[in-house]
N, C-alpha and C positions, 0 to 999 in steps of 0.2 A: 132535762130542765136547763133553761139558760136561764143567767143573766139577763132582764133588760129594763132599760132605762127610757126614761117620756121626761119630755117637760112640760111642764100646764105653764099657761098663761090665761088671765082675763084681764080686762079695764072695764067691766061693767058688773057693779056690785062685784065688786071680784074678790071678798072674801067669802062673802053665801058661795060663790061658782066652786072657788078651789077647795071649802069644805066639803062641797058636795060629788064633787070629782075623785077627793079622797077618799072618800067613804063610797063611792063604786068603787075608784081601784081597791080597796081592804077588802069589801062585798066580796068580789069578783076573784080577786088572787092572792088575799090574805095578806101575810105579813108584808111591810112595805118600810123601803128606810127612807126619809124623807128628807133632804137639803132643809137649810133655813130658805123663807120664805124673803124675797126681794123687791123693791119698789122699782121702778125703773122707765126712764122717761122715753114715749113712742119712738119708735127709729121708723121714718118714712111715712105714718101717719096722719090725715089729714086734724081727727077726732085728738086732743093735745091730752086725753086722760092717763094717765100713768098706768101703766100695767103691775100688775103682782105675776110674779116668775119663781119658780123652782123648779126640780128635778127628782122626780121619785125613782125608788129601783126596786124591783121586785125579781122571783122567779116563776118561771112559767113554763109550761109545755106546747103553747102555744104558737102556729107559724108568725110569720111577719105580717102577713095577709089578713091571719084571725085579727093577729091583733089591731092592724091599721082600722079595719072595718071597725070590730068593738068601739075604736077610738072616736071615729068618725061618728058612730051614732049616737055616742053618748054628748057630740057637741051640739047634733043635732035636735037633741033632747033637751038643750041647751037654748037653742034659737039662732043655733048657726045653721044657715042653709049655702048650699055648694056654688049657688050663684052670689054670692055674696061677693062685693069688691076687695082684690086682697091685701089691702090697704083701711079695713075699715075695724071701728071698734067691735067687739066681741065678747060673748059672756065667757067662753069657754076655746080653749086653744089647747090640744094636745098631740104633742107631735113627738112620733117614734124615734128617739133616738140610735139607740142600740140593741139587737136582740145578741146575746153571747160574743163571739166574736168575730159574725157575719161581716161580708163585706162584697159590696157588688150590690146588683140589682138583682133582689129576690121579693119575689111577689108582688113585680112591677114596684117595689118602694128601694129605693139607695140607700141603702147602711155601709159604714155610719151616716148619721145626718150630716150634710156640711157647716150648717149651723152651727156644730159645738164648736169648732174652730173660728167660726165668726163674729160670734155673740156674746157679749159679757154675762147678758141674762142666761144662756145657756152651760157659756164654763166655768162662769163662779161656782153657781150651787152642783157643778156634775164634780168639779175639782174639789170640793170642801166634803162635799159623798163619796167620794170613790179617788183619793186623791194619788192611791198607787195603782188603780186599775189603770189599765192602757188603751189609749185610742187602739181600735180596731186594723186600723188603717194603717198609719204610723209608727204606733208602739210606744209611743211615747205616753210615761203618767199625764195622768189628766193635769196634777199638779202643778208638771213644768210646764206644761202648753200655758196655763192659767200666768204661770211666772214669766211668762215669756209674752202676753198678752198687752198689745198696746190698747190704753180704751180710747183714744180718740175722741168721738164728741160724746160716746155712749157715756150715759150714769145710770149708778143705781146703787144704792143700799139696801142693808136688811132691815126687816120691821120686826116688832113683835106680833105674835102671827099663834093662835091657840084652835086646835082639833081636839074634840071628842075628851075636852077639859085639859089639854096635856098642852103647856106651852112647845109648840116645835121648832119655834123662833125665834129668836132678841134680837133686839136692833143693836149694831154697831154701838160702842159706846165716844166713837168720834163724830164730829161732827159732817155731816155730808160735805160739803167743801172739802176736807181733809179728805176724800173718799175717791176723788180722781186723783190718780197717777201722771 
């Protein structure tokens, strides 16, 4: 059993998407630890809708492969199709981060994602989950990458954010403004 880590994203209806993503991943591979849930303004986007981002982490016995595909059809389930421009809005976005503590290219996908070190919506909620686990790659806590992280024009905060009756989210209790570094 490894280790691994997805992040969801949607901008459409994207609290129905992300409950309903949750509750396949539960379905699917049971216990799940879940990041707070985050607001977050498109990066390269034409569609100006705000996304909801976080990071779930589960364990699995499954390859990189199983899991890419599972991922893939459940966006597809979704109403993402693979010709879709990749710059456009979406109900459902779920992208492999890390399976244990793979690295390279296995089952034609790159672990780790390069994303977690690019993305605020990626290393906030992966750094506030897992904040002494260590990049794959590097070695480094996710925590320091996080503290070492310039955001640049990126924003985003946390919402309050409830699954399956259980709040899993608060919002920041600063003002957004205060929330870029």
């Amino acid at each position: 059993m490894s280790l691994v880590t997805v992040s969801l994203g949607s901008n459409i209806e994207p609290a129905r998407h992300i409950r309903l993503c949750l509750d396949a991943l539960a379905d699917t591979f049971g216990s799940l630890k879940i990041s707070r849930v985050f607001e977050s303004e498109p990066v390269g986007f034409k569609d100006r809708r705000n996304f909801f981002n976080l990071v779930v982490a589960f364990q699995s016995d499954w390859t990189p492969g199983e899991l890419q595909a599972w991922a893939k059809q459940l966006e597809v389930e979704h109403g993402r199709t693979p010709d879709m421009a990749k710059y456009s809005a979406r109900a459902l976005d779920i992208d492999l981060l890390t399976v244990g503590d793979m690295c390279g290219n296995v089952d034609g996908i790159a672990l780790p994602r390069a994303e977690i070190s690019h993305n605020a919506f990626v290393l906030q909620p992966l750094a506030e989950l897992l904040p002494a686990s260590c990049h794959p790659h590097c070695l480094t806590p996710y925590a320091t990458l996080w503290a070492e992280f310039s955001l640049g024009s990126q924003r985003l905060w946390a919402i309050d954010f409830e699954w399956r009756g259980v709040w899993i989210s608060q919002a920041d209790p600063l003002p957004r403004k205060a929330l870029a570094r």
